[in-house]
C-alpha positions in Angstrom: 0.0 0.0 0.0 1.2 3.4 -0.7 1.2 6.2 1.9 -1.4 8.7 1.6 -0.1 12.0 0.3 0.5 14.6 3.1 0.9 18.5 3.1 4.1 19.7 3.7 4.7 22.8 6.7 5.0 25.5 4.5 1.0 24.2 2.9 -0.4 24.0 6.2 0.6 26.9 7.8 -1.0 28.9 4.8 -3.9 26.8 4.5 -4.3 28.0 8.3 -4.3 31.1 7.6 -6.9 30.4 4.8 -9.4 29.1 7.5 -8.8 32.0 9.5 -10.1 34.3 7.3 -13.0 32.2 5.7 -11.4 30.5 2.6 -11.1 34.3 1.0 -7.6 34.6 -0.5 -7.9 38.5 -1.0 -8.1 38.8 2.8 -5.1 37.4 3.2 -2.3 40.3 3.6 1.9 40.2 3.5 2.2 36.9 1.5 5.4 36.5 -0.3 5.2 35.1 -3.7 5.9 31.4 -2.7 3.0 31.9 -0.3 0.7 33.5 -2.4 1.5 30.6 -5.2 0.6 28.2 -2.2 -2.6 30.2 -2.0 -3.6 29.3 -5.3 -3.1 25.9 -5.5 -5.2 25.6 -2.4 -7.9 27.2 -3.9 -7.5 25.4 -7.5 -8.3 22.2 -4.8 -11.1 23.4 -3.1 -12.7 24.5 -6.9 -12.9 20.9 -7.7 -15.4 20.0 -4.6 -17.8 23.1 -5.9 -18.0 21.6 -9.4 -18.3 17.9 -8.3 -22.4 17.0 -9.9 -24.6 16.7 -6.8 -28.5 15.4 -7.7 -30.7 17.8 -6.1 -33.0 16.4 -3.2 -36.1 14.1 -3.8 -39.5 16.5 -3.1 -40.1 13.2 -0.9 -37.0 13.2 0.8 -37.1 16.9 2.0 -41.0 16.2 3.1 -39.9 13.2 5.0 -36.6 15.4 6.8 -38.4 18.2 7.5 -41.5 15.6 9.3 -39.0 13.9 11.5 -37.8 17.1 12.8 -40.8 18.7 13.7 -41.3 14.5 15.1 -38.5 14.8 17.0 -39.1 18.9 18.0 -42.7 17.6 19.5 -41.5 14.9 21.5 -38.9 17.2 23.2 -41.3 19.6 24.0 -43.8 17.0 25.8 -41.0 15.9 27.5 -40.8 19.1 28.9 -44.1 19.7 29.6 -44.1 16.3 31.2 -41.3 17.3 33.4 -42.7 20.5 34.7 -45.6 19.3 35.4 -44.4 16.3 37.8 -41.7 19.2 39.3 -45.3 20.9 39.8 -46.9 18.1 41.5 -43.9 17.4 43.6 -43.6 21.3 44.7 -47.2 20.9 45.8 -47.2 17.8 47.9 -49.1 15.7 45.3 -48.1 12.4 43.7 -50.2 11.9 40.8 -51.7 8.1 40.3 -51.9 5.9 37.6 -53.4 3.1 36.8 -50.7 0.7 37.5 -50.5 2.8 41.0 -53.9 2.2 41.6 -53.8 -1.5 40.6 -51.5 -2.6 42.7 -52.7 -1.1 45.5 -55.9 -2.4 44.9 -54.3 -6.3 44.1 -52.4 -5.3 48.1 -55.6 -4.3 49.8 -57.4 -7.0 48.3 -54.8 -9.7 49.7 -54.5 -7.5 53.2 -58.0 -8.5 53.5 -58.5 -11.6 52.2 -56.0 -12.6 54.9 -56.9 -10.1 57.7 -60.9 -10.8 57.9 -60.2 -14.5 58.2 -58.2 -14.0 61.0 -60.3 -11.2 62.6 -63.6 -13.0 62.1 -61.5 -16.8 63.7 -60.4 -14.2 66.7 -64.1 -12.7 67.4 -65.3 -16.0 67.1 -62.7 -17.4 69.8 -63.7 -14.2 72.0 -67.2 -15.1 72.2 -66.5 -18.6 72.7 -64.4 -17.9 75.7 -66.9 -15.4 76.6 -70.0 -17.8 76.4 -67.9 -20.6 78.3 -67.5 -18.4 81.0 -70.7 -17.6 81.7 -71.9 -21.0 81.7 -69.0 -21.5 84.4 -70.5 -18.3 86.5 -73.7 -20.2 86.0 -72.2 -23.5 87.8 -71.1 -20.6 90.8 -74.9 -19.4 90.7 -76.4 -23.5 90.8 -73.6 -23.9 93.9 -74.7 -21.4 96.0 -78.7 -21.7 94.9 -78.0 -25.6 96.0 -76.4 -24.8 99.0 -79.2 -22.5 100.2 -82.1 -25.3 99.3 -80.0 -28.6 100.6 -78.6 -29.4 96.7 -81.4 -28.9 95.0 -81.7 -27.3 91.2 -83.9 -24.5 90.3 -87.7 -25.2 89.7 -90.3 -22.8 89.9 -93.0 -24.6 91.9 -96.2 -23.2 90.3 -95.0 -25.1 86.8 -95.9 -28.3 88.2 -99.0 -29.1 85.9 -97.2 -28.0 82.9 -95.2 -31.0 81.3 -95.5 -29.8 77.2 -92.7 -27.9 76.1 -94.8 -25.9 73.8 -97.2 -25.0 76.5 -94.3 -23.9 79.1 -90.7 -21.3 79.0 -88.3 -23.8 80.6 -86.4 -21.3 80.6 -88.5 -19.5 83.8 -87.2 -22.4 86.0 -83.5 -20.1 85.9 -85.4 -17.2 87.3 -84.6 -17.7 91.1 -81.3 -17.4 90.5 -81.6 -14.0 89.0 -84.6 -12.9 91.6 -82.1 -14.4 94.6 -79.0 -12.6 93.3 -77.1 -16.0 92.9 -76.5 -13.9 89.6 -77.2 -11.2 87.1 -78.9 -11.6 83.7 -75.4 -10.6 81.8 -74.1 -14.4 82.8 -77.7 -16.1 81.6 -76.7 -16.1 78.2 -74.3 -17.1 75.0 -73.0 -13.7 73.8 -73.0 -14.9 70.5 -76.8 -14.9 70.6 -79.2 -12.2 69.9 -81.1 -11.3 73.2 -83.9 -9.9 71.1 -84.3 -13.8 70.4 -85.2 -14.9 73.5 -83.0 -16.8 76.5 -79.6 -17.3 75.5 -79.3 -20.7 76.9 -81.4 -23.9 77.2 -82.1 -25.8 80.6 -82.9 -29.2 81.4 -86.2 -29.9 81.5 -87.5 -29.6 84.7 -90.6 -31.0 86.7 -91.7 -29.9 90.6 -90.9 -32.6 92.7 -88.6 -34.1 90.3 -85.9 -31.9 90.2 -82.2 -33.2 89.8 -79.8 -32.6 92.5 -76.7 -30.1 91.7 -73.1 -32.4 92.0 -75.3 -35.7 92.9 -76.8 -38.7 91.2 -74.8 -41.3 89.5 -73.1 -39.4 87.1 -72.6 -35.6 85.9 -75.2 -34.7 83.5 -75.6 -32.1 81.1 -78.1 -29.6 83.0 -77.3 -26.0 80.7 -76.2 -24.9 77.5 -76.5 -23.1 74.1 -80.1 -22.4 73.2 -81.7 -25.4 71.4 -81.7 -24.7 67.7 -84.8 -27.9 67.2 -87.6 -25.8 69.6 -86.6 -22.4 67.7 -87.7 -24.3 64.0 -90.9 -26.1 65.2 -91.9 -22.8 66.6 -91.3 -21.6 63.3 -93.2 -24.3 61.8 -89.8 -25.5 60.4 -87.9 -28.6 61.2 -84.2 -29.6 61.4 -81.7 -32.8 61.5 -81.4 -34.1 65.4 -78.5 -33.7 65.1 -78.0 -29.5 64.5 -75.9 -27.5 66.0 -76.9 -24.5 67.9 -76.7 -21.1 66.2 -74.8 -18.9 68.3 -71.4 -20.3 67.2 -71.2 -20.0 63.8 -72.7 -23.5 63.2 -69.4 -24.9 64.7 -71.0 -26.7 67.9 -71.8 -25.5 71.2 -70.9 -25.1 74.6 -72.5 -27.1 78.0 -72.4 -27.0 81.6 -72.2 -29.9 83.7 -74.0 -30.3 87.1 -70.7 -31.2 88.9 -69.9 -27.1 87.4 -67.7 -28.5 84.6 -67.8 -26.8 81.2 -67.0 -28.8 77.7 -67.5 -27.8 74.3 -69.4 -30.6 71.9 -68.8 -30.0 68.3 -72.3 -32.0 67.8 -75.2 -32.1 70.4 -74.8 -36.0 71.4 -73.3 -37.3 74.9 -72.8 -40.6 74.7 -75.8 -42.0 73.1 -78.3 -39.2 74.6 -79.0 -36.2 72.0 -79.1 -32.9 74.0 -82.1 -31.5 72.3 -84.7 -34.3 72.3 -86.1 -36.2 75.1 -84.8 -40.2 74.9 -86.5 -42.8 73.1 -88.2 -40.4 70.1 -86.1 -38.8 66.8 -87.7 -35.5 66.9 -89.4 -32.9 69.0 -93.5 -33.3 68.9 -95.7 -31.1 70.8 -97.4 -32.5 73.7 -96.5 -34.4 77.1 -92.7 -34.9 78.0 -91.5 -38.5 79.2 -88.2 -37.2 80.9 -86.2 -38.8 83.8 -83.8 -36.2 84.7 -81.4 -38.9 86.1 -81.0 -40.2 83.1 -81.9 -37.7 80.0 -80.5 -34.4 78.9 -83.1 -32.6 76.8 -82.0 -29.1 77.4 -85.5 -26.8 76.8 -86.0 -23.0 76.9 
């Protein structure tokens, strides 16, 4: 390969001076002749890039050009606009939101709560749970110190004697010497989890004058209180459910009991032993009319 040609000092340092003064030789002042013949050939050069042929433009061409910079010239000015009005924002104390913004929050709230009210709702339901559990224990306190003022014996309101049909008769009034005696006060005679406007909170065994169970005696502890009985509510209502329901103030999870030895238990269905707590023994569902009860030996909790 040969070297490409080069300019020699002398050429440079007029062409130089040429670009100083715009390519115009006349400007140039004090050249001696072997300058000024330098000048020339310079300028015989640059003659031959003026006269190269050039096409002119394509009318398309210069329409597309003079598009993409007025393209390019709107962009920059959004940008700008863009950026002033965030700096805006900002100066203001205001974050604008868009709609990924808001989606994602949304998608966080929703799993915040999908997680949160499952855990709130398992937390009031153990509250109340505790709650009701405790009252029934107060209860046991309130059926102690009844039966040791009336030598062990349960709560029976005397005048009730004739009335042995559940449909006919409030069980439930057989509690009221506890409340009228101050063994103790109406807040502890109920599940919290049931609506007062309802009616009694809990259910008591069914109870006959002169045939009351003792408290803490008899063969064995026997259910004697608990949730309300979910089976007398329906055939009230002229409705009718399984035996084996659950009452409703738990969430339809089961239901709490007191014991007459004072002993509370949870039963996640409404059987002890063989002996469903809501029906008398011997029949599969509630009927109006005469109850065959032994309290020795048969729940049947009745409100």
């Amino acid at each position: 390969m040969h070297d490409m040609p080069t300019l020699c000092p002398a050429d440079c340092r007029v062409l130089d001076a040429l670009v100083e003064v715009g390519f115009d030789p006349t400007a140039l002042e004090g050249l001696s002749d072997d300058d000024r013949q330098r000048v020339d050939r310079l300028m015989s050069l640059f003659a031959l890039t003026r006269d190269y042929p050039v096409e002119d433009s394509s009318e398309a061409l210069v329409h597309a050009t003079i598009a993409a910079i007025d393209r390019a010239e709107r962009e920059r000015e959004d940008r700008m606009q863009l950026s002033t009005a965030q700096d805006v924002a900002r100066s203001a104390g205001v974050r604008r939101i868009f709609v990924p913004d808001f989606i994602t929050v949304a998608a966080v709230l929703l799993i915040a709560a999908s997680i949160v009210l499952p855990v709130m709702s398992g937390m009031r339901q153990r509250s109340l749970d505790a709650k009701c559990e405790n009252n029934l224990r107060l209860m046991g306190y309130a059926f102690s110190n009844y039966a040791a003022d009336y030598d062990g014996a349960m709560p029976v309101v005397a005048e009730a004697g004739l009335n042995r049909s559940w449909d006919m008769f409030s069980n439930f009034l057989h509690l009221s010497p506890l409340e009228t005696g101050q063994y103790c006060t109406p807040g502890c005679m109920g599940c919290p989890g049931h609506d007062p406007a309802a009616g009694p909170g809990y259910s008591y065994q069914w109870q006959e004058a002169g045939r009351a169970r003792q408290w803490n005696g008899g063969r064995a502890s026997m259910i004697v209180l608990g949730d309300r009985n979910p089976l007398l509510d329906a055939i009230r209502l002229g409705r009718t459910l399984e035996p084996n329901s659950v009452s409703l103030s738990h969430g339809g999870r089961g239901q709490n009991v007191l014991a007459s030895d004072g002993s509370t238990m949870w039963l996640s269905e409404p059987v002890v032993g063989r002996d469903n707590i809501w029906l008398p023994a011997g029949v599969d569902g509630l009927r109006p009319g005469e109850v065959v009860h032994d309290p020795e030996e048969d729940v049947f909790l009745a409100h």
